[in-house]
C-alpha positions in Angstrom: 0.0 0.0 0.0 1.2 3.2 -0.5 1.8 5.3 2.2 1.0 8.9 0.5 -1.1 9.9 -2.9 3.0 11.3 -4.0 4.2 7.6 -4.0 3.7 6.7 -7.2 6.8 6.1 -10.2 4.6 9.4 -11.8 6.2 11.8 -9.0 9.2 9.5 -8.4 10.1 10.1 -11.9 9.8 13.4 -11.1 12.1 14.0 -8.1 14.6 11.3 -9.4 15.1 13.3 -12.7 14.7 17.0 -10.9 17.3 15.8 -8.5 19.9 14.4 -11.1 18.8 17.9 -13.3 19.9 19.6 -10.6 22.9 18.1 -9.7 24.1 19.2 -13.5 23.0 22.3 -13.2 26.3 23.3 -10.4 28.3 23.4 -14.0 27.0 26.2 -14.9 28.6 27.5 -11.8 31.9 26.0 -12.8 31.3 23.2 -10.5 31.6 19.3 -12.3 29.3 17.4 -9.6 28.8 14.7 -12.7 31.4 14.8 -15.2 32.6 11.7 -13.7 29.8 9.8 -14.8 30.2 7.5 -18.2 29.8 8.0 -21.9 29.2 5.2 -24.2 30.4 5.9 -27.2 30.6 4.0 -31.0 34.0 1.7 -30.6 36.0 -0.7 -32.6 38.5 -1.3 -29.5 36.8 -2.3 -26.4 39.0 -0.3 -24.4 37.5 3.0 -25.8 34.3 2.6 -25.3 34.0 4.5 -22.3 35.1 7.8 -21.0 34.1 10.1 -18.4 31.9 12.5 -20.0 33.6 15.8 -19.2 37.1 16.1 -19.7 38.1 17.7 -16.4 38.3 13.6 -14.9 39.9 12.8 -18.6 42.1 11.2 -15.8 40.1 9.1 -14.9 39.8 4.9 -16.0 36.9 4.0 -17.7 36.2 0.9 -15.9 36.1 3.4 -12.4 33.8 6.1 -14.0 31.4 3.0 -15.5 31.3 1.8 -11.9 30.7 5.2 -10.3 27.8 5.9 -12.5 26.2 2.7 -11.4 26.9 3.1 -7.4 24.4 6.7 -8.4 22.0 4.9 -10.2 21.8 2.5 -8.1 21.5 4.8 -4.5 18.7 7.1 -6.5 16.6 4.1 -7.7 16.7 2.3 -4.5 15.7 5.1 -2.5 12.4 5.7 -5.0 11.6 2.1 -4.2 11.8 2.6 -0.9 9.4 4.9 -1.1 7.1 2.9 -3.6 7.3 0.9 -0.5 9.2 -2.2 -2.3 12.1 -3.9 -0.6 15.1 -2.2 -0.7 17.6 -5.0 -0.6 15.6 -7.3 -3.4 14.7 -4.1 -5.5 19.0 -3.3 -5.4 19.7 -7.3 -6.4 17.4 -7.3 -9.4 18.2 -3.2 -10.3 22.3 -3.8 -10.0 21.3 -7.6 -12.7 19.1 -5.7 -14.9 21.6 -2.6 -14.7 24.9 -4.6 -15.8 22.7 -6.9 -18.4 21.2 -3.6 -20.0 24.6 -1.6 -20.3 26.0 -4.6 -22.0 23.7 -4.3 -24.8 24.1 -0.9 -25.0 27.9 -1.1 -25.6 27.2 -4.1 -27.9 24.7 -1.9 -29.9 27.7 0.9 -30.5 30.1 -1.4 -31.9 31.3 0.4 -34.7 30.3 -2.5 -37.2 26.8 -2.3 -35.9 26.4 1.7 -35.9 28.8 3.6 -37.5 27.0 5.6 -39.8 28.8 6.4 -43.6 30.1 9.3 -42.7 31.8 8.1 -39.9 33.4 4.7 -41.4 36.7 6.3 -42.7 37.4 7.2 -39.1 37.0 3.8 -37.9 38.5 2.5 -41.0 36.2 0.2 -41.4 34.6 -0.9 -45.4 31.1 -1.1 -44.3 28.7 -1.2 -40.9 25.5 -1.6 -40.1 25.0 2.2 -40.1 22.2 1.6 -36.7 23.5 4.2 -35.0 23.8 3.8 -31.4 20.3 3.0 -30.7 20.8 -0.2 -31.9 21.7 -0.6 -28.2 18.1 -0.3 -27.8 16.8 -3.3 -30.3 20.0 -5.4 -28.9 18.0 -5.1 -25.7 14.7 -5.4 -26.4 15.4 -8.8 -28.4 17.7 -9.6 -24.7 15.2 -9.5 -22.9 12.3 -11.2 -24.6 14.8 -13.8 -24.9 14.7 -14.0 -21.4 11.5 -13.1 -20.7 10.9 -16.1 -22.9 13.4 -18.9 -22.4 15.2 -18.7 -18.8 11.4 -17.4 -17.1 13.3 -18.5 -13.6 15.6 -15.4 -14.0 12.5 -12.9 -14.9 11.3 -13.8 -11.9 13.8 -13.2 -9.9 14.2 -9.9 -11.7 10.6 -8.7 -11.4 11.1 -6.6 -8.5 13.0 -4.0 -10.8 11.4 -4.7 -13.9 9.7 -1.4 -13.8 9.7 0.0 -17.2 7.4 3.0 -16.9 9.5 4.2 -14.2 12.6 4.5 -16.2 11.3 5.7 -19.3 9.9 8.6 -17.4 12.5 9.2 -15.7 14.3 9.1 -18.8 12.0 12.2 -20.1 12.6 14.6 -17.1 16.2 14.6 -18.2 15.3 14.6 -21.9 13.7 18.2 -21.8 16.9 19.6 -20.4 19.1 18.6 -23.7 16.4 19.8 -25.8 16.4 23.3 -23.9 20.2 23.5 -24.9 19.9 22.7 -28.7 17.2 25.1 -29.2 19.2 28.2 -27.3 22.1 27.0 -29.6 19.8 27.2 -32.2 19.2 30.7 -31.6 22.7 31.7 -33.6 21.8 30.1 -36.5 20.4 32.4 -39.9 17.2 33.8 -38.5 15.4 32.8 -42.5 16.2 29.2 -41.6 15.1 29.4 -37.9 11.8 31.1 -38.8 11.0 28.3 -42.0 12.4 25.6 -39.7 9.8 26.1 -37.2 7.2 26.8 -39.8 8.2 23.7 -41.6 7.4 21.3 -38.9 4.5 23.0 -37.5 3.0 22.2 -41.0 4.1 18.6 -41.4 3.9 17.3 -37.9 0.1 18.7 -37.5 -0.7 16.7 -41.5 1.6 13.5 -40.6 0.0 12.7 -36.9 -3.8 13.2 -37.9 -3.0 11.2 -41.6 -0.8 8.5 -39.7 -3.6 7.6 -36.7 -6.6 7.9 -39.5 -4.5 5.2 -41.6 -3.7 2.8 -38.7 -7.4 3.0 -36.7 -9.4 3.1 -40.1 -7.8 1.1 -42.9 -5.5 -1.5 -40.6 -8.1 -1.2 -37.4 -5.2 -0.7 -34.6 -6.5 0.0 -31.5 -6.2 3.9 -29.9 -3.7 2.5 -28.0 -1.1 1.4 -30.5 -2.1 3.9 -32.9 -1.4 7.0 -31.3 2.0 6.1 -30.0 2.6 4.8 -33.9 1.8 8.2 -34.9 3.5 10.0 -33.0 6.9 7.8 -33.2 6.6 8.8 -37.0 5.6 12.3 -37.0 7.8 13.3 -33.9 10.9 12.1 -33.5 10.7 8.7 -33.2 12.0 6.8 -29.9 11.4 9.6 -27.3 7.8 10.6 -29.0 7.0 7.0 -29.0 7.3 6.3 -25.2 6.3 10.0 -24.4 2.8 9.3 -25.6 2.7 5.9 -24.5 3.3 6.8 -21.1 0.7 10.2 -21.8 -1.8 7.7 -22.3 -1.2 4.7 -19.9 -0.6 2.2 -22.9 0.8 -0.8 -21.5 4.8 -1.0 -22.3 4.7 -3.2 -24.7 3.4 -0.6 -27.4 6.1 2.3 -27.7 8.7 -0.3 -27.3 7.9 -1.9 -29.9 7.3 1.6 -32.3 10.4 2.7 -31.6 12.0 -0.7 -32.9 10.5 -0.1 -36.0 11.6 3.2 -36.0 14.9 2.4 -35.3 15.3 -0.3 -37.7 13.3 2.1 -41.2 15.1 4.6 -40.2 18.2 3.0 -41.6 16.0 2.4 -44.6 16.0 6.0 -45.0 19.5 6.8 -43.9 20.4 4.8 -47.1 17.8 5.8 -49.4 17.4 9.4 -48.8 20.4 11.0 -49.0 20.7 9.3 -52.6 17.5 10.6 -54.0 18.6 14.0 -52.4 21.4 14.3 -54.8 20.3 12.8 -57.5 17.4 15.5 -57.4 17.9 18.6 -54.7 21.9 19.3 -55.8 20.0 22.7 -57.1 18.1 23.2 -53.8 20.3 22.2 -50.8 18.7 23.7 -48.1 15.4 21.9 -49.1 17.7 18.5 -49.0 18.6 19.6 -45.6 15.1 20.1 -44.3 13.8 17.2 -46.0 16.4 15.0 -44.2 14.9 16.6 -40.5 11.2 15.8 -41.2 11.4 12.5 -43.0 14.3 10.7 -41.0 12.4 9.6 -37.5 15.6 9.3 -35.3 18.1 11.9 -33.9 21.2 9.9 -35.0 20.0 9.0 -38.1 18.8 12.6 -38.9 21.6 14.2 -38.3 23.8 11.4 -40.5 21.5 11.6 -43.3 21.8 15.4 -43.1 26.1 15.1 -42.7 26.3 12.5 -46.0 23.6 14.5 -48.2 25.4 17.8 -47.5 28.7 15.6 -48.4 27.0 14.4 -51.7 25.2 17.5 -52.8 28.0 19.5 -51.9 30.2 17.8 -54.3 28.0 17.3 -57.4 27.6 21.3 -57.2 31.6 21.7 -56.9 31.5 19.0 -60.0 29.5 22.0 -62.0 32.1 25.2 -60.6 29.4 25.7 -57.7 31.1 25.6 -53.7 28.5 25.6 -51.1 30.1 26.9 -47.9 30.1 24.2 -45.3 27.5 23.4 -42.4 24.3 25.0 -43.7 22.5 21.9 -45.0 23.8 20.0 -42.0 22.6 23.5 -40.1 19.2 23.1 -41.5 18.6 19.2 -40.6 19.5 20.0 -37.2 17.6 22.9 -37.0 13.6 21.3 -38.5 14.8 18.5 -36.1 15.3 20.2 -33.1 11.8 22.4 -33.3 10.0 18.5 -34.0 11.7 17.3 -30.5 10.5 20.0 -28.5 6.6 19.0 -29.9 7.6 15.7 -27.3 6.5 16.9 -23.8 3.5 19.5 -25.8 1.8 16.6 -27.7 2.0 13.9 -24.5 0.2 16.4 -22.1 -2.3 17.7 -24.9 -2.7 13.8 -25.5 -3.0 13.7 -21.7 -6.0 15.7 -21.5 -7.8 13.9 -25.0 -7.3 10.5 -23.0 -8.8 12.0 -19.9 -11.6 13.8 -20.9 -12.7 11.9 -24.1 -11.3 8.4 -24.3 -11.3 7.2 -21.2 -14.4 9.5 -19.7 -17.4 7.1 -18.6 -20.7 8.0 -21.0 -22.7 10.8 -19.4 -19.9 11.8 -16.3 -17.9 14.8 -16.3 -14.2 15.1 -15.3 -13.2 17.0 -12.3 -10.1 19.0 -12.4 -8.7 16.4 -9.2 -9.2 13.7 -11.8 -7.7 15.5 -14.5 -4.5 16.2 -12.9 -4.3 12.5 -11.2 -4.7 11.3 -14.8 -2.2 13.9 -16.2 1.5 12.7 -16.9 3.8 14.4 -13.9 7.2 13.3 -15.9 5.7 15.9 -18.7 6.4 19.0 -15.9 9.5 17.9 -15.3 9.7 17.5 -19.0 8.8 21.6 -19.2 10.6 22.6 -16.5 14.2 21.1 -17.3 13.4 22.7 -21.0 12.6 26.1 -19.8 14.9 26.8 -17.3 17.8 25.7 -19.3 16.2 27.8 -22.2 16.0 30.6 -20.4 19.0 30.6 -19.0 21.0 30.4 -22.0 19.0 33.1 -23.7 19.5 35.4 -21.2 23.6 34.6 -20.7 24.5 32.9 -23.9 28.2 32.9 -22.4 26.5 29.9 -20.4 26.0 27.7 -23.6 29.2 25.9 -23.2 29.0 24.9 -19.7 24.9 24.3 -20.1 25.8 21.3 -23.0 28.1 20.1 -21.0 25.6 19.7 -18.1 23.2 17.9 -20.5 26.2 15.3 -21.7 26.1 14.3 -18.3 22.4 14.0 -17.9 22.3 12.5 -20.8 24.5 9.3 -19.4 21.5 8.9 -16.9 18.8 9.4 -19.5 20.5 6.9 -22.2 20.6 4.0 -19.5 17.0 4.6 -18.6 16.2 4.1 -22.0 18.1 0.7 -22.3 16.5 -0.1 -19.2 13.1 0.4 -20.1 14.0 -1.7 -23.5 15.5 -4.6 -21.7 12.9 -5.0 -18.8 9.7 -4.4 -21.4 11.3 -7.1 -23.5 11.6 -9.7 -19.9 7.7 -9.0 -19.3 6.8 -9.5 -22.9 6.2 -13.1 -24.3 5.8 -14.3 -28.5 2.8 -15.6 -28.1 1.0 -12.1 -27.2 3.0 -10.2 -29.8 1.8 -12.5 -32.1 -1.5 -12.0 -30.9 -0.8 -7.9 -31.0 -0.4 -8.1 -34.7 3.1 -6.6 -34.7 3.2 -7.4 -38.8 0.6 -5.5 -39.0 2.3 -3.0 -37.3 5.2 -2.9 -39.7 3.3 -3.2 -42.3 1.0 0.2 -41.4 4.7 1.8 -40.8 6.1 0.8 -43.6 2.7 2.5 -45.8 2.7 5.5 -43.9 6.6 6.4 -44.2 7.0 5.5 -47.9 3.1 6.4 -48.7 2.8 9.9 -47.5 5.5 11.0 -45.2 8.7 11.1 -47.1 6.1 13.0 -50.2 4.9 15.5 -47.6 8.3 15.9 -45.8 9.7 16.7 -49.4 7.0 19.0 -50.2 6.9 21.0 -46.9 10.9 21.3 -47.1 10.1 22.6 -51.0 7.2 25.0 -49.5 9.8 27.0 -47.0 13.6 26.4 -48.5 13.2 26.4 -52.2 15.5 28.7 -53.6 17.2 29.4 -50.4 20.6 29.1 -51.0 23.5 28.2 -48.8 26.3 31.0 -48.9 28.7 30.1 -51.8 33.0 30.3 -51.0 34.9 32.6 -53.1 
């Protein structure tokens, strides 16, 4: 039972990502409190594959910042259980198991084989990869734990005290809002044309793609509410983080964004291939709209931002091929740009989904909401969401001097968030079984993505890029 109405993963989300918000926040002061804590990053040599984030404790080992970075997880998770009223000492077993078993796959996922992307082979030197990016941490995972959710049900069992998805991934989205407050300040010295057409760009798509994506999955392929909105929002927003912000918004059982944002994961490398192609092949005369078209069609941050790096590589030299230099960054500058205005859309489509849930889906016939219901109904990682966003916002807008130091508080936040998310992956995949995802249809699923991305979205993406970037040229060198 719990012992207050506060007890609840909802506001333990809350503090847990508040608390480890704040604790970045003392580098803005010029005080690390986290830079200890450990980066993942794509490797080839096992030995590199983690770092302390900042590079103040460059110092120190990798093995001893990996370790450190647990010991925190660990003391903030098993204090929230505590207060959920669990047992401490069997929640700390199962958290430290699931913990280790989820960080492996997240280092296995960023072998540079699996997700170098082909602009970043040559550094590896390395003939070909994968090109998952490192969110292929995230399937590696999910297909983990099914397996043993599936085949060793002995060890789920044992685990079950910390298999507690929903409270990770929300967790994971208090600390998400934060990051995105910092790219948008950055954002703010970019052209102001770009900024202004960026924002009016996704506006535009993201309002036609969510309404055309949930009409084709509830009417044509009859998905429930409950998978389609989180489909439509994984492929209108920005994939992973919009999936699992509206399932969570909505109280759709795990299962659902999980299995979105595998999907998303895995087309997105469709388009990371595709895309960029087609973008030379037809946009060398329009690069900006190339860049654009790269942030509103590709459905994952890494794979955006490659596919923007290799078409401004491609397009960039067929126009040197005709006597026409492009000056560096501004397709790339664009990508990022559309992308960044469709990540902020996260926290504002989950709480306006909130209240859609509340008052319409979920309202019995004849009754009336009260505002008490409302707000116990109403997703409390979302504030956090807003409040990590706005502050850091704010800050940086008012002393952009601050920019450095606030990214470098959202690198280490970022640690915490990223192992939240392969948390919620791996434990989802431990309390999922094949014989209900067979039963949820999840072909079906792929097969209503797979219509929707290469049906409409990519064709409106291109047009709404054409809309606000045609004939907006990139400066030219010499």
């Amino acid at each position: 039972m719990r012992a207050t109405r506060f007890a609840t993963e909802d506001w333990s989300a809350l503090a847990i990502g508040l608390l480890l918000f704040a604790l970045s926040m003392a580098a803005l002061a010029g005080v690390d409190l986290l830079g200890w804590s450990a980066a993942t990053q794509v490797w080839l040599s096992p030995g590199k594959a983690v770092s302390p984030v900042a590079k103040a404790y460059g110092a120190l080992p990798g093995s001893a910042s990996l370790f450190l970075t647990y010991l925190l997880t660990l003391a903030l998770m098993t204090l929230g259980a505590a207060g959920l009223g669990l047992h401490p000492g069997r929640f700390a077993a199962a958290f430290s198991a699931i913990f280790w078993m989820s960080w492996l796959c997240w280092l296995a996922g960023n072998n540079a084989w699996i997700a170098a992307t082909p602009d970043k082979r040559a550094a590896f030197g390395i003939p070909w990869s994968l090109s998952l990016t490192g969110e292929a941490g995230f399937i590696v995972a999910l297909v983990a734990g099914l397996a043993i959710g599936n085949l060793l049900p002995g060890v789920a069992a044992r685990l079950r005290e910390a298999t507690r998805p929903e409270w990770y991934v929300k967790t994971a989205i208090v600390l998400l809002g934060g990051w995105l407050g910092v790219q948008a300040a950055g954002a703010r010295g970019l052209a102001t044309a770009v900024l202004f057409r960026g924002f009016a760009a996704i506006v535009e798509a993201y309002l036609i793609y969510w309404a055309l994506v949930y009409l084709v999955a509830r009417r044509l392929f009859g998905l429930s509410r409950e998978w389609a909105a989180p489909l439509a929002s994984g492929i209108s927003i920005c994939g992973v983080s919009a999936a699992v912000a509206t399932g969570a918004a909505i109280r759709a059982r795990p299962i659902v964004p999980i299995m979105v944002s595998s999907l998303v994961v895995l087309f997105a490398v469709v388009e990371l291939v595709l895309l960029p192609l087609a973008a030379q092949t037809f946009l060398a005369h329009q690069p900006l709209v190339a860049g654009a078209w790269m942030g509103l069609a590709v459905k994952t941050d890494g794979a955006a931002m490659a596919s923007g790096a290799i078409t401004e590589a491609l397009v960039r030299a067929k126009a040197a091929a005709a006597g026409v230099h492009y000056q560096e960054g501004w397709m790339l500058m664009t990508t990022a740009t559309v992308k960044i205005f469709i990540d902020v859309f996260i926290g504002v489509w989950a709480f306006v989904l909130a209240l859609v849930w509340a008052y319409g889906i979920h309202r019995d016939a004849g009754q009336g909401v009260s505002a008490a219901a409302i707000w116990e109904r109403s997703p409390k990682f979302v504030l956090g969401y807003f409040a990590t966003f706005l502050v850091l916002l704010g800050l940086v807008v008012a002393r952009p001097d601050l920019l450095e130091a606030a990214r470098l508080a959202t690198a280490e936040t970022n640690v915490f968030r990223v192992l939240f998310f392969v948390m919620t992956f791996f434990t989802i995949g431990m309390a999922s079984n094949f014989a209900t995802l067979r039963a949820e249809g999840l072909g079906r699923l792929a097969l209503v993505y797979l219509v929707c991305l290469f049906g409409f979205i990519i064709w409106i993406g291109l047009g709404v890029s054409w809309l606000f970037f045609h004939d907006v040229l990139p400066p030219r060198i010499g």
